[in-house]
N, CA and C atoms of all chains as a GROMACS GRO file, in nm:
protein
  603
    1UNK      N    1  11.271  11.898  10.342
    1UNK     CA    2  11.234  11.782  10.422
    1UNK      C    3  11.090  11.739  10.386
    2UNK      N    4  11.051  11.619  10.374
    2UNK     CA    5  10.957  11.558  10.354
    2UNK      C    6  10.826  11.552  10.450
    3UNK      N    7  10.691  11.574  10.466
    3UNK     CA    8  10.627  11.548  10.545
    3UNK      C    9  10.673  11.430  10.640
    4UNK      N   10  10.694  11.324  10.603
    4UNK     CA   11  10.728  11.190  10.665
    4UNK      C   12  10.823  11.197  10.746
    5UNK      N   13  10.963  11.277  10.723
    5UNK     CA   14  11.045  11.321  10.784
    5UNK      C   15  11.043  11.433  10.891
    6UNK      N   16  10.943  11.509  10.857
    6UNK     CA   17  10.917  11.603  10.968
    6UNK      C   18  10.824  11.530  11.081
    7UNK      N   19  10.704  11.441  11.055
    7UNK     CA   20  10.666  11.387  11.087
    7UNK      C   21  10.773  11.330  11.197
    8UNK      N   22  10.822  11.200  11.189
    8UNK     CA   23  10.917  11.140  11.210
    8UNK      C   24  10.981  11.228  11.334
    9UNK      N   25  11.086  11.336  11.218
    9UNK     CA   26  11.166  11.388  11.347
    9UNK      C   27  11.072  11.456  11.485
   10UNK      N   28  10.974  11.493  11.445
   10UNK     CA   29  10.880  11.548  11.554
   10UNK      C   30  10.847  11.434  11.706
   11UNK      N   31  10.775  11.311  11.609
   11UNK     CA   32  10.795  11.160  11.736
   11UNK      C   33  10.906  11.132  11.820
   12UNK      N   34  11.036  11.194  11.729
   12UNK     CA   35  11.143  11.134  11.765
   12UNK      C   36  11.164  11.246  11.901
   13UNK      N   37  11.160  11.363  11.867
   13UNK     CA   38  11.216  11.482  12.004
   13UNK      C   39  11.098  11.440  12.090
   14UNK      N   40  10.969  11.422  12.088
   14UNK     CA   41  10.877  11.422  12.182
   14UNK      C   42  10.887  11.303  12.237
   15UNK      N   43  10.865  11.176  12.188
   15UNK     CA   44  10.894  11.084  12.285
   15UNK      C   45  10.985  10.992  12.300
   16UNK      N   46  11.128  11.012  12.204
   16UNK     CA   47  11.245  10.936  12.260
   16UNK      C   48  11.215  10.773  12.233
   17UNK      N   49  11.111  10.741  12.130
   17UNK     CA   50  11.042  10.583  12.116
   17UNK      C   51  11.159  10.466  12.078
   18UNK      N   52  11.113  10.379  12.139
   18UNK     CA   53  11.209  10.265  12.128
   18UNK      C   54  11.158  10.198  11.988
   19UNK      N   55  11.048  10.238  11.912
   19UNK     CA   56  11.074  10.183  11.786
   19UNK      C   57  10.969  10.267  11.740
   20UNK      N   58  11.018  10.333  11.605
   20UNK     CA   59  10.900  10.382  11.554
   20UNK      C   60  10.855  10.406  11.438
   21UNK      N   61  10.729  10.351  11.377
   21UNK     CA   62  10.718  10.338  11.198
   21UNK      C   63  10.646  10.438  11.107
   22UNK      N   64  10.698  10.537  11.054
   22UNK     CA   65  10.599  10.571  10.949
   22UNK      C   66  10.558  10.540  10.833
   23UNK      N   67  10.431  10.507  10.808
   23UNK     CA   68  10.436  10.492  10.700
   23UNK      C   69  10.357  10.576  10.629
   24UNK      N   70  10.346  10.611  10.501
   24UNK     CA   71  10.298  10.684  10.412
   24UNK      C   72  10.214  10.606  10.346
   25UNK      N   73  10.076  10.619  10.383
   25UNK     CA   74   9.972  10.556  10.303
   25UNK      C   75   9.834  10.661  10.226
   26UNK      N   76   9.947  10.722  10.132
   26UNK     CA   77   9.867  10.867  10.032
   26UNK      C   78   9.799  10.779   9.964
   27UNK      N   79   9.904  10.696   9.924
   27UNK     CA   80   9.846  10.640   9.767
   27UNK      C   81   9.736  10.532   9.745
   28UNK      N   82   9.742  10.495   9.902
   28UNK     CA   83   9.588  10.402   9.909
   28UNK      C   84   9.460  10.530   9.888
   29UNK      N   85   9.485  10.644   9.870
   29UNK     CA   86   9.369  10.709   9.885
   29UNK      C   87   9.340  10.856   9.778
   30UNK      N   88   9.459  10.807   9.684
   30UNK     CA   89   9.447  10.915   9.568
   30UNK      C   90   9.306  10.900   9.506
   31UNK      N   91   9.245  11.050   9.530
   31UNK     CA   92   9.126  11.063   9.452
   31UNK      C   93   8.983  11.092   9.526
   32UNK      N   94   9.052  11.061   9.631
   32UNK     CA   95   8.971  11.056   9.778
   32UNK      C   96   8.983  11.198   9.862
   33UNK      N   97   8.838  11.252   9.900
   33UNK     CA   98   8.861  11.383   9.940
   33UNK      C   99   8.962  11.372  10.053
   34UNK      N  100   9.068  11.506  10.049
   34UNK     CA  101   9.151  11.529  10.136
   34UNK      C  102   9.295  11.499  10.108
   35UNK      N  103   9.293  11.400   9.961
   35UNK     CA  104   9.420  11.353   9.948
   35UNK      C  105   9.487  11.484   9.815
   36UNK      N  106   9.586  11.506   9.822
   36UNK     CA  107   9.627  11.643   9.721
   36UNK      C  108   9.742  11.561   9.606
   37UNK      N  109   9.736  11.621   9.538
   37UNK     CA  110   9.809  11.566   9.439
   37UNK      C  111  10.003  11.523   9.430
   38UNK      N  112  10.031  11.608   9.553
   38UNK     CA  113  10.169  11.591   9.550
   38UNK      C  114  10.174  11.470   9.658
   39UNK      N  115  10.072  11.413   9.714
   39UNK     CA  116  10.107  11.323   9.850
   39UNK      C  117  10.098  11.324   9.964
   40UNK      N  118  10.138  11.266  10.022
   40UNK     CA  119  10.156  11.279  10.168
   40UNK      C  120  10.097  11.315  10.291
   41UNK      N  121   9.979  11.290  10.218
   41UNK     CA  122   9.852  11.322  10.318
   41UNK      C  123   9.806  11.224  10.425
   42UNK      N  124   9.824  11.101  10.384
   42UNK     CA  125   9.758  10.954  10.482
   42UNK      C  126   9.872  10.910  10.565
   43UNK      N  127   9.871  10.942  10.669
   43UNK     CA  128  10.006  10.831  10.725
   43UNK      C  129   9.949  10.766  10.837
   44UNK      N  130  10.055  10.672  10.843
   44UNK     CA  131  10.081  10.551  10.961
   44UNK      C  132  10.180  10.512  11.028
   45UNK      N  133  10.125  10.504  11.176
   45UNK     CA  134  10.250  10.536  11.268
   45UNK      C  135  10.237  10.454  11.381
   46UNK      N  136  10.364  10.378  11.437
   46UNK     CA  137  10.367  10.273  11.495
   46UNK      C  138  10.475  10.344  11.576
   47UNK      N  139  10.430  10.335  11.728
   47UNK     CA  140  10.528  10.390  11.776
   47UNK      C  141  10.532  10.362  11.927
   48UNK      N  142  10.637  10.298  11.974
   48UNK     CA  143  10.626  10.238  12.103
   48UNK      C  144  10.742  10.307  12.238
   49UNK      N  145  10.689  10.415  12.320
   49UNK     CA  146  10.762  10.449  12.405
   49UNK      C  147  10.694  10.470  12.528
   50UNK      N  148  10.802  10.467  12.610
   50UNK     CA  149  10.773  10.486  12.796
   50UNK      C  150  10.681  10.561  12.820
   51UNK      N  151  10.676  10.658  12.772
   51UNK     CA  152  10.514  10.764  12.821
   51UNK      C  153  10.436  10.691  12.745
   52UNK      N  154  10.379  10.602  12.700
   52UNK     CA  155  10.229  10.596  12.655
   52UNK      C  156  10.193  10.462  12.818
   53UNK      N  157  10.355  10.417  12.871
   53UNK     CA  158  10.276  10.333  12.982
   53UNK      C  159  10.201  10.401  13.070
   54UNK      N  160  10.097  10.367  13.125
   54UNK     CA  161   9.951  10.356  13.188
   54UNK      C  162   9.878  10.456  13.117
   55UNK      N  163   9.838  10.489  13.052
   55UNK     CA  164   9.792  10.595  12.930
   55UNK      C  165   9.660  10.488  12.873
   56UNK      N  166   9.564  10.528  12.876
   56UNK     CA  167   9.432  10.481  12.793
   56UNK      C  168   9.442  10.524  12.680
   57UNK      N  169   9.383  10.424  12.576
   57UNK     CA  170   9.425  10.482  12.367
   57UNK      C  171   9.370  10.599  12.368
   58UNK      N  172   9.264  10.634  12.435
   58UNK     CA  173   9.262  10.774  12.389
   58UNK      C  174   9.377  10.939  12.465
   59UNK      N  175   9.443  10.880  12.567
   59UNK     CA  176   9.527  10.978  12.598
   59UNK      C  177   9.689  10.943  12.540
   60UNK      N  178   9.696  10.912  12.512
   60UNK     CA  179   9.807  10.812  12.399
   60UNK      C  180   9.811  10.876  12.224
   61UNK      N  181   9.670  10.851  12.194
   61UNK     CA  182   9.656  10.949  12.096
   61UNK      C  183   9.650  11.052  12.100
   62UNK      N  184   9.637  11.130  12.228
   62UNK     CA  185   9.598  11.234  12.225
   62UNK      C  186   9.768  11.351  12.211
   63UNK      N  187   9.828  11.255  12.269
   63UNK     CA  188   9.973  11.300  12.323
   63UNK      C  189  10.015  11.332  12.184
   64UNK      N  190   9.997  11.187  12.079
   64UNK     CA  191  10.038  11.234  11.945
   64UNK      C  192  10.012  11.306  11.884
   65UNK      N  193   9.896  11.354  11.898
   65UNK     CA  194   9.849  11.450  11.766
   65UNK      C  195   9.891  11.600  11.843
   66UNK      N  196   9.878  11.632  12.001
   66UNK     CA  197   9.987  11.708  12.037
   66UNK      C  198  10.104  11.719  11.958
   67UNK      N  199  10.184  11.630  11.995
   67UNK     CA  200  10.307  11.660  11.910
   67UNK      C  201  10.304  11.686  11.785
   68UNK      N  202  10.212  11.642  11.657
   68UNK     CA  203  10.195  11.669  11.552
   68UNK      C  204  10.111  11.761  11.545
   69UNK      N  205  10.030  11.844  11.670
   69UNK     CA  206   9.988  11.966  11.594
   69UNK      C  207   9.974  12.054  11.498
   70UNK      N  208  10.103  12.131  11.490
   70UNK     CA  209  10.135  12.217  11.342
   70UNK      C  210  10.100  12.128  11.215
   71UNK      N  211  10.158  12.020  11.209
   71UNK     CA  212  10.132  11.918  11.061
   71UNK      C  213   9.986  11.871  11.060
   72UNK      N  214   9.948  11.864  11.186
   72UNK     CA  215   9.754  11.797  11.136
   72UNK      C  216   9.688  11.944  11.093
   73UNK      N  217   9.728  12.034  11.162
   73UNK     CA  218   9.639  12.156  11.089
   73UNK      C  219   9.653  12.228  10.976
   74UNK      N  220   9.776  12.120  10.928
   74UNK     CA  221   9.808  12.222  10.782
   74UNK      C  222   9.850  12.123  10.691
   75UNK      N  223   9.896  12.015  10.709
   75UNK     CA  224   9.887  11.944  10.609
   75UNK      C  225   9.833  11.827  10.601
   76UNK      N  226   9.837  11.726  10.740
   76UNK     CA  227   9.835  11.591  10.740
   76UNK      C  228   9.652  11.602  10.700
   77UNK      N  229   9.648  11.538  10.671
   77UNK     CA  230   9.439  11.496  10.664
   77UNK      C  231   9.430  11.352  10.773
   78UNK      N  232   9.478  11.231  10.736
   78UNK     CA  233   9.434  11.128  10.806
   78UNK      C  234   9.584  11.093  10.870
   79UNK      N  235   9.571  10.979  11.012
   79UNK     CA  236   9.689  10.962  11.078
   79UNK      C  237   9.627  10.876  11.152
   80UNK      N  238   9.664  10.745  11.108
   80UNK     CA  239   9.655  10.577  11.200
   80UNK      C  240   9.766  10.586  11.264
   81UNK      N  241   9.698  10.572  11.389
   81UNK     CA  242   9.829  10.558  11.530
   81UNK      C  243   9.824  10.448  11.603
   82UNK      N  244   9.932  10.354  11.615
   82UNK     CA  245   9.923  10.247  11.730
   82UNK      C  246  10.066  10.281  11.812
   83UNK      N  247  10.020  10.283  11.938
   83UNK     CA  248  10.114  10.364  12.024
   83UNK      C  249  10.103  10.254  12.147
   84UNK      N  250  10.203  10.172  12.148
   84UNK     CA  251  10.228  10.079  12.291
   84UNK      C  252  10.312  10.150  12.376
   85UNK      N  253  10.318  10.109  12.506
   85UNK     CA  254  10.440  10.102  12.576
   85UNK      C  255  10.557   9.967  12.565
   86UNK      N  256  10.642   9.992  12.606
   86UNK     CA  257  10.748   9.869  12.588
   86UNK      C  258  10.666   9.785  12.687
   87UNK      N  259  10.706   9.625  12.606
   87UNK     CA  260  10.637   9.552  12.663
   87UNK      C  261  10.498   9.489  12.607
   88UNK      N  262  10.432   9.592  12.570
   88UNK     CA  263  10.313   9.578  12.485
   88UNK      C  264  10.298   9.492  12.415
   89UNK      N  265  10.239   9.413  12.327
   89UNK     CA  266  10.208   9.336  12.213
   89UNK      C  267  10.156   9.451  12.130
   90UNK      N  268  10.264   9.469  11.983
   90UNK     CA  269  10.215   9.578  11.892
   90UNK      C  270  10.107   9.530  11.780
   91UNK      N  271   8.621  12.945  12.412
   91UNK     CA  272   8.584  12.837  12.297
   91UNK      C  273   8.518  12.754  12.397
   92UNK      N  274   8.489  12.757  12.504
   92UNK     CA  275   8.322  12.687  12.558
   92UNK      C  276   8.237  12.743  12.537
   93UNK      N  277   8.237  12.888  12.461
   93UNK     CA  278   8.113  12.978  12.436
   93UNK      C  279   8.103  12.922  12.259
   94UNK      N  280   8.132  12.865  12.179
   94UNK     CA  281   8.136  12.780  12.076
   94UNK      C  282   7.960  12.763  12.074
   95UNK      N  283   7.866  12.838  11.995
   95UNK     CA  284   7.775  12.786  12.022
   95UNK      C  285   7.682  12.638  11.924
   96UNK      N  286   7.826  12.607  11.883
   96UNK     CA  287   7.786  12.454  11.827
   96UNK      C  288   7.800  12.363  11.934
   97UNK      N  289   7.890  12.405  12.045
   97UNK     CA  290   7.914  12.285  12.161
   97UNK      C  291   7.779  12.266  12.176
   98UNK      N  292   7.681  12.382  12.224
   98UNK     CA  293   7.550  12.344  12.249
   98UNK      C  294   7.460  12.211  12.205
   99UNK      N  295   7.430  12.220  12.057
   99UNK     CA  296   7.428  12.147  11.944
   99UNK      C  297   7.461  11.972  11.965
  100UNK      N  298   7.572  11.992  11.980
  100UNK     CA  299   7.675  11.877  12.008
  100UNK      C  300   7.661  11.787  12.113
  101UNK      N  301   7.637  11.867  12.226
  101UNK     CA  302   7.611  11.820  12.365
  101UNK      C  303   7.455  11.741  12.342
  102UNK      N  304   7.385  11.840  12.291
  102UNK     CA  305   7.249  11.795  12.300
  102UNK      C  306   7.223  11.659  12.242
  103UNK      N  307   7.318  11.634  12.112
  103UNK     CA  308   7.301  11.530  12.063
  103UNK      C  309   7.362  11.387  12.109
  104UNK      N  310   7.434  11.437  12.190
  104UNK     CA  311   7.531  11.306  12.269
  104UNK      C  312   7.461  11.247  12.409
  105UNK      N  313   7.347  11.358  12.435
  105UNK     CA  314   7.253  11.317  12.568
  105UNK      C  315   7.148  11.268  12.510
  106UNK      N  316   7.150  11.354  12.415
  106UNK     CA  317   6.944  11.252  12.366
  106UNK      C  318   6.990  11.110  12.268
  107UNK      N  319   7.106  11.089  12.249
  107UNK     CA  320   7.152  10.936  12.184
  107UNK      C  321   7.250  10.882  12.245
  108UNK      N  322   7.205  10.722  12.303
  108UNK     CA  323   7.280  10.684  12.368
  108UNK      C  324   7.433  10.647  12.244
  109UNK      N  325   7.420  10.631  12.140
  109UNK     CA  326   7.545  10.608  12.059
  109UNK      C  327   7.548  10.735  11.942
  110UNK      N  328   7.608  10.785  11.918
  110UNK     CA  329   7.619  10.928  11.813
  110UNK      C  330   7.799  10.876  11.742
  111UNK      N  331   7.776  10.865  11.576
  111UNK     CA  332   7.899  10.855  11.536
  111UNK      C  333   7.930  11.021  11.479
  112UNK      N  334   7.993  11.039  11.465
  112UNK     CA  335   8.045  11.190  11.427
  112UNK      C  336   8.170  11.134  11.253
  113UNK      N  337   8.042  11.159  11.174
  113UNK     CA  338   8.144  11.124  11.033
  113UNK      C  339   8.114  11.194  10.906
  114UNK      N  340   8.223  11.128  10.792
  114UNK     CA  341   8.170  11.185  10.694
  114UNK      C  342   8.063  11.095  10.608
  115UNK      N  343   7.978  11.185  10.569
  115UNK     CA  344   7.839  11.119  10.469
  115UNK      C  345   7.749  11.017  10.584
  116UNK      N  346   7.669  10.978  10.554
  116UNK     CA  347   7.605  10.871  10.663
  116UNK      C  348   7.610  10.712  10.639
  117UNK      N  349   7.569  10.654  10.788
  117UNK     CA  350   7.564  10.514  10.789
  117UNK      C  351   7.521  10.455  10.635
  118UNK      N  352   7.463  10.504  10.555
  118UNK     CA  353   7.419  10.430  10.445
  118UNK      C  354   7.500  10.447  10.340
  119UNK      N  355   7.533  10.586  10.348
  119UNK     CA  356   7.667  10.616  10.221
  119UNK      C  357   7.754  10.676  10.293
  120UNK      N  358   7.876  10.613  10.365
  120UNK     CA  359   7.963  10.674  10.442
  120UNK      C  360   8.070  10.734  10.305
  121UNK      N  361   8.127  10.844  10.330
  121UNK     CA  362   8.231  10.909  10.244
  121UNK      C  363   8.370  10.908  10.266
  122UNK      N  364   8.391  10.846  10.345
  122UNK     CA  365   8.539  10.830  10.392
  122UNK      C  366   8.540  10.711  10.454
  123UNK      N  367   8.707  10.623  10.386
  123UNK     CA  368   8.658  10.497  10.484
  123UNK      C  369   8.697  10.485  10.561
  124UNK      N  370   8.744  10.585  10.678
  124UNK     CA  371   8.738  10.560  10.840
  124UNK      C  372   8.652  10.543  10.933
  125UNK      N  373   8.550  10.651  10.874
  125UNK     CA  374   8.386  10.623  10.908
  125UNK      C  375   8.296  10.545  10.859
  126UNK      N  376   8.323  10.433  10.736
  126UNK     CA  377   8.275  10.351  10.697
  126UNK      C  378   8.297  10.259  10.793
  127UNK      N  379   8.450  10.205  10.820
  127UNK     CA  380   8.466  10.157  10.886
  127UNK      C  381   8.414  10.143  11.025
  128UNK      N  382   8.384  10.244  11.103
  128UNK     CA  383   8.326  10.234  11.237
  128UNK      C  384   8.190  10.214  11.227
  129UNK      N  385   8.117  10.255  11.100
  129UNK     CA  386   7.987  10.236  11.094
  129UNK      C  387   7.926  10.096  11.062
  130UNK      N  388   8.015  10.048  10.965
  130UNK     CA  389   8.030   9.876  10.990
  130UNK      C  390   8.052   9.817  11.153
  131UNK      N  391   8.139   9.853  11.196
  131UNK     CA  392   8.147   9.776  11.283
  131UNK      C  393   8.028   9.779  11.365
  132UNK      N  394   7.968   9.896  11.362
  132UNK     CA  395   7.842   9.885  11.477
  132UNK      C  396   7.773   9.797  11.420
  133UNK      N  397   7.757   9.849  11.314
  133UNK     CA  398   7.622   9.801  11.201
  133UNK      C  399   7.661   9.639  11.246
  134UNK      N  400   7.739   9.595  11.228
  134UNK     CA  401   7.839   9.410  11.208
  134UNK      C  402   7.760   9.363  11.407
  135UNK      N  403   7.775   9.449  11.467
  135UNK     CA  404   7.700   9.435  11.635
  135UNK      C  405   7.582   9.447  11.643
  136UNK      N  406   7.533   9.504  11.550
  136UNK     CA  407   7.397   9.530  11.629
  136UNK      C  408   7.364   9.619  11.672
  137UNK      N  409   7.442   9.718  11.672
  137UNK     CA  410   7.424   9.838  11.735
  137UNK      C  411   7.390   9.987  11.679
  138UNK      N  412   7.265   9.980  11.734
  138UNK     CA  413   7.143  10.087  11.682
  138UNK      C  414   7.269  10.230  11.720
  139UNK      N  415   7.268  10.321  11.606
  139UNK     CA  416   7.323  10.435  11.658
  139UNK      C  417   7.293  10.575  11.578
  140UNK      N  418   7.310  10.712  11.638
  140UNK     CA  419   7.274  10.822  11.497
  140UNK      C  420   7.429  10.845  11.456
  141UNK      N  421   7.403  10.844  11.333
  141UNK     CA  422   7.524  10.911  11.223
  141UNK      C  423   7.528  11.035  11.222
  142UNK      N  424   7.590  11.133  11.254
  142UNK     CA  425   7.603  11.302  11.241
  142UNK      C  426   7.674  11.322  11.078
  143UNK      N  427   7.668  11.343  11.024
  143UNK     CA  428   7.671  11.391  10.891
  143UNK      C  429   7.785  11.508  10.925
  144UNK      N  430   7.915  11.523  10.909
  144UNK     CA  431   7.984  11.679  10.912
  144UNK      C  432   8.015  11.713  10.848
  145UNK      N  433   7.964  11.674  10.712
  145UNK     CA  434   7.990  11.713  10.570
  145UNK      C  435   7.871  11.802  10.533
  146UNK      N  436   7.775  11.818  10.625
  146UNK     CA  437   7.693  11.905  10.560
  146UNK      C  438   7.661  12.010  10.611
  147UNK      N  439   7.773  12.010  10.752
  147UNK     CA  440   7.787  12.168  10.849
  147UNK      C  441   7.924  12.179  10.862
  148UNK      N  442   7.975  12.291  10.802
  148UNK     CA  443   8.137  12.332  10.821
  148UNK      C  444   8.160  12.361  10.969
  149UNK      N  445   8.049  12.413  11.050
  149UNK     CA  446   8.091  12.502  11.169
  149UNK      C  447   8.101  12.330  11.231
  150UNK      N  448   8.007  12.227  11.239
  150UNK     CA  449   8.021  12.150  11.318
  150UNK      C  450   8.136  12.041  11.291
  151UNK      N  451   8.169  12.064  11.180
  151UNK     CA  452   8.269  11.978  11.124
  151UNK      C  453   8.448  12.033  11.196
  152UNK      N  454   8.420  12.158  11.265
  152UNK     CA  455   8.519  12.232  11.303
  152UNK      C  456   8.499  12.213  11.394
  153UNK      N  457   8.375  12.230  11.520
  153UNK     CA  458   8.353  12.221  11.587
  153UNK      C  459   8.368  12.101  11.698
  154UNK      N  460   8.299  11.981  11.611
  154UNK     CA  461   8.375  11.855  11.701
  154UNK      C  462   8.463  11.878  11.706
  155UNK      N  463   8.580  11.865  11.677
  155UNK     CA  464   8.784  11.848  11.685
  155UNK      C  465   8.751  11.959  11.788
  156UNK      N  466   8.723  12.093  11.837
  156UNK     CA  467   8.785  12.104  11.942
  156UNK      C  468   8.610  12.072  12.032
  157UNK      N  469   8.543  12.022  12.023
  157UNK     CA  470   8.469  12.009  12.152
  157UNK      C  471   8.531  11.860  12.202
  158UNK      N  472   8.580  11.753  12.113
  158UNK     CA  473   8.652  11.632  12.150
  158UNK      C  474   8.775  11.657  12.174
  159UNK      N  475   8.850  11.760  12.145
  159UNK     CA  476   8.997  11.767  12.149
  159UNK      C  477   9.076  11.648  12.095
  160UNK      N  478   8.972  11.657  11.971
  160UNK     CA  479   9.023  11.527  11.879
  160UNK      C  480   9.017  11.582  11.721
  161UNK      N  481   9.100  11.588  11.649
  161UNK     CA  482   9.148  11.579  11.533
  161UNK      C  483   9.130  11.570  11.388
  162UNK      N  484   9.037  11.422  11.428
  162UNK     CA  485   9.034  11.399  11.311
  162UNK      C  486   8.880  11.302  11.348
  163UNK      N  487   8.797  11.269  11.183
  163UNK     CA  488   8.663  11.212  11.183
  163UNK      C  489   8.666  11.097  11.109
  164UNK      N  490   8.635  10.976  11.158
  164UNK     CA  491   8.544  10.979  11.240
  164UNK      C  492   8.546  11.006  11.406
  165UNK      N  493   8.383  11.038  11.473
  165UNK     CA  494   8.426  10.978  11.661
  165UNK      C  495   8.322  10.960  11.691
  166UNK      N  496   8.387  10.863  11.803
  166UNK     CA  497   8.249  10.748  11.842
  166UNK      C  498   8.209  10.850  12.032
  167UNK      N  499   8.117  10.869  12.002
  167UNK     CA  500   8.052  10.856  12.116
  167UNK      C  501   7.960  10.786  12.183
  168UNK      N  502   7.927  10.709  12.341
  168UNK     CA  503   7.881  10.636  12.403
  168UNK      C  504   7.818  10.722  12.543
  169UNK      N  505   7.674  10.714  12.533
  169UNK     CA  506   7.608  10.815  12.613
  169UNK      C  507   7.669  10.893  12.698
  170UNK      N  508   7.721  10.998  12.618
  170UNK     CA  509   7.806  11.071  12.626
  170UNK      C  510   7.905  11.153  12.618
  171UNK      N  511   7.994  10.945  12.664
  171UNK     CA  512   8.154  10.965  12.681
  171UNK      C  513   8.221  10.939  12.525
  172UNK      N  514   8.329  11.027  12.515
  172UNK     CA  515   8.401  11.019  12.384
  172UNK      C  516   8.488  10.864  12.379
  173UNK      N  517   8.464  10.811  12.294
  173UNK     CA  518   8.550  10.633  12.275
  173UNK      C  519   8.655  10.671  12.189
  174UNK      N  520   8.637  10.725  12.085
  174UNK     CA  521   8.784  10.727  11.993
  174UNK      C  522   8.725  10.743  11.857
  175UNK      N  523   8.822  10.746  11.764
  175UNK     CA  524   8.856  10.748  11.664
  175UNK      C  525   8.807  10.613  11.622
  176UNK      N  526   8.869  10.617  11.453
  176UNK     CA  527   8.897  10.475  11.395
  176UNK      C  528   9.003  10.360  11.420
  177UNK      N  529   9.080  10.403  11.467
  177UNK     CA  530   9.195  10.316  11.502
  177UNK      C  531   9.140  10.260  11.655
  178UNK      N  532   9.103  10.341  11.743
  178UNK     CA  533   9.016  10.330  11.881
  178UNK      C  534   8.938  10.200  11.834
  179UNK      N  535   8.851  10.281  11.809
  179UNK     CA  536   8.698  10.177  11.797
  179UNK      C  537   8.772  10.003  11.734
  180UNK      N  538   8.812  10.020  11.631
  180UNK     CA  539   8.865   9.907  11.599
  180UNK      C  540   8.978   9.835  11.647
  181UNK      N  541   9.020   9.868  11.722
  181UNK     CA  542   9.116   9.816  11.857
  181UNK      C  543   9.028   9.735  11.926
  182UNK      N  544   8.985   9.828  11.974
  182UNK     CA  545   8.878   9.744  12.051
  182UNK      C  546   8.757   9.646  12.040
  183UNK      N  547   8.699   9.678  11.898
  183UNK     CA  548   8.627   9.589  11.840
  183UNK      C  549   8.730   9.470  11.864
  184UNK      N  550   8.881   9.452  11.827
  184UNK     CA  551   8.948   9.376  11.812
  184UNK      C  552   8.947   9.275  11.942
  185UNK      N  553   8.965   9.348  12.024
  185UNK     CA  554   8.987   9.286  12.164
  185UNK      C  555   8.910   9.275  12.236
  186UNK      N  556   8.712   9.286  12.197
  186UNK     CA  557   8.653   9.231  12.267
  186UNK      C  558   8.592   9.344  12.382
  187UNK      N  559   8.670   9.441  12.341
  187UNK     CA  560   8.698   9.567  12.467
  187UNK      C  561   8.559   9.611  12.400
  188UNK      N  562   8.525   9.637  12.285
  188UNK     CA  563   8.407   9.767  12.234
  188UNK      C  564   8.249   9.673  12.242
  189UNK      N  565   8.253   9.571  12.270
  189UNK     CA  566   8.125   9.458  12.318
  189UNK      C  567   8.096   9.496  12.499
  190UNK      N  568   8.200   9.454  12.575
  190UNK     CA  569   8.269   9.520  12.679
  190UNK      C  570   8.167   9.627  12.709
  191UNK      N  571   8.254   9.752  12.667
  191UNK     CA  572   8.203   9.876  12.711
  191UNK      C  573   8.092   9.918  12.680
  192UNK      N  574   7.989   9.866  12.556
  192UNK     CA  575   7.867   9.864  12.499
  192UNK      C  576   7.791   9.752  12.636
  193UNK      N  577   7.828   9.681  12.688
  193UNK     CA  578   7.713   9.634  12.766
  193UNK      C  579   7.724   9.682  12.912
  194UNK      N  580   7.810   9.738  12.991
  194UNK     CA  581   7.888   9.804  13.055
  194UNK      C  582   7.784   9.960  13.073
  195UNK      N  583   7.768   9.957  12.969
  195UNK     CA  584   7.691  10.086  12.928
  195UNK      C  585   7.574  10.074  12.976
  196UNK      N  586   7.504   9.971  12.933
  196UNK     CA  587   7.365   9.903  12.901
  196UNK      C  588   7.309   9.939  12.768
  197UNK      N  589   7.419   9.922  12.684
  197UNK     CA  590   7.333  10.001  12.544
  197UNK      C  591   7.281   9.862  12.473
  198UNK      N  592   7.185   9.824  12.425
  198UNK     CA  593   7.093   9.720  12.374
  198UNK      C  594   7.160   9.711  12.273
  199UNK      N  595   7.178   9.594  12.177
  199UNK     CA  596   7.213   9.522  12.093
  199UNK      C  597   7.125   9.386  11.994
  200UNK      N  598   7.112   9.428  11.862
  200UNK     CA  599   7.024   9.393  11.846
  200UNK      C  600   7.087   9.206  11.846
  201UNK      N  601   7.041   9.082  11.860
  201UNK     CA  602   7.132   8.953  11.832
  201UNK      C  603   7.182   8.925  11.718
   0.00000   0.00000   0.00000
């Protein structure tokens, strides 16, 4: 399984999101400390579910990188998060 | 890990400056562009702030992520209080929100 995919399935058990995007943005940053040669280090994630309503961006993010724990401490380096609730303007 | 004696360190620097960015390389040669990015944006306001360098202390570079219970660098602090990340700060730059909470504050701005 792919970082992106683990990634992914991880958002998916934790918050059940009504829409949610990863994207993989390594390659904007090959060469750049933190980025490794096989990839998959930069991602981006768009992800809109019921628990982030009444949540301030920083407890919203905070929820995520919870759930991605294991992967930020061992593989991920960087992780752009925009996290609405339904309803939101994304 | 409140006995962390970089929290010390840390704390001290977030009371004696009303704005403290927490990044890599400094406001003049930022090394990563997440923290470039936030350092522009102040810089783009007006807004006088110290750059923490965590590229040139491993313990403190470890140390923020858990004294913020945040992750990843850059982070903005506001006499004090923790604001966010890069995606944070520039949200809000976006929406008018990070002008907002900078005067809110009373933190001076240069015109």
């Amino acid at each position: 399984m792919t970082v992106a995919e683990t990634l992914e399935r991880a958002l998916q058990a934790a918050f059940t999101p009504e829409r949610l995007e990863v994207e993989d943005e390594s390659h904007k940053h090959v060469g750049h400390a933190g980025a490794r040669p096989e990839g998959e280090t930069h991602f981006r994630v768009t992800i809109v579910a019921a628990a982030f309503a009444g949540k301030s961006r920083v407890e919203r993010s905070r929820m995520v990188h919870e759930a991605l724990a294991a992967l930020l401490a061992s593989r991920i380096h960087a992780l752009s998060i925009t996290a609405k609730a339904p309803g939101e303007s994304a | 890990m409140s006995d962390n004696p970089v929290f010390a360190s840390i704390q001290k620097e977030i009371e004696d400056n009303s704005v403290v960015l927490f990044m890599k390389g400094t406001p003049q040669f930022p090394q990563c562009g997440f923290s470039s990015m936030v350092a522009q944006i102040l810089s783009h306001m007006g807004v006088p702030f110290k750059g923490v360098n965590v590229l040139a202390n491993d313990t403190l570079r470890q140390g923020i992520k858990e004294f913020s219970n945040w992750p990843t660098i850059p982070q903005l602090y506001v006499k004090g209080e923790f604001v966010g990340g890069c995606d944070i700060v520039r949200e809000m730059y976006e929406a008018g929100e990070l002008e907002k909470l900078l005067d809110d504050k009373g933190v001076a701005r240069a015109a």
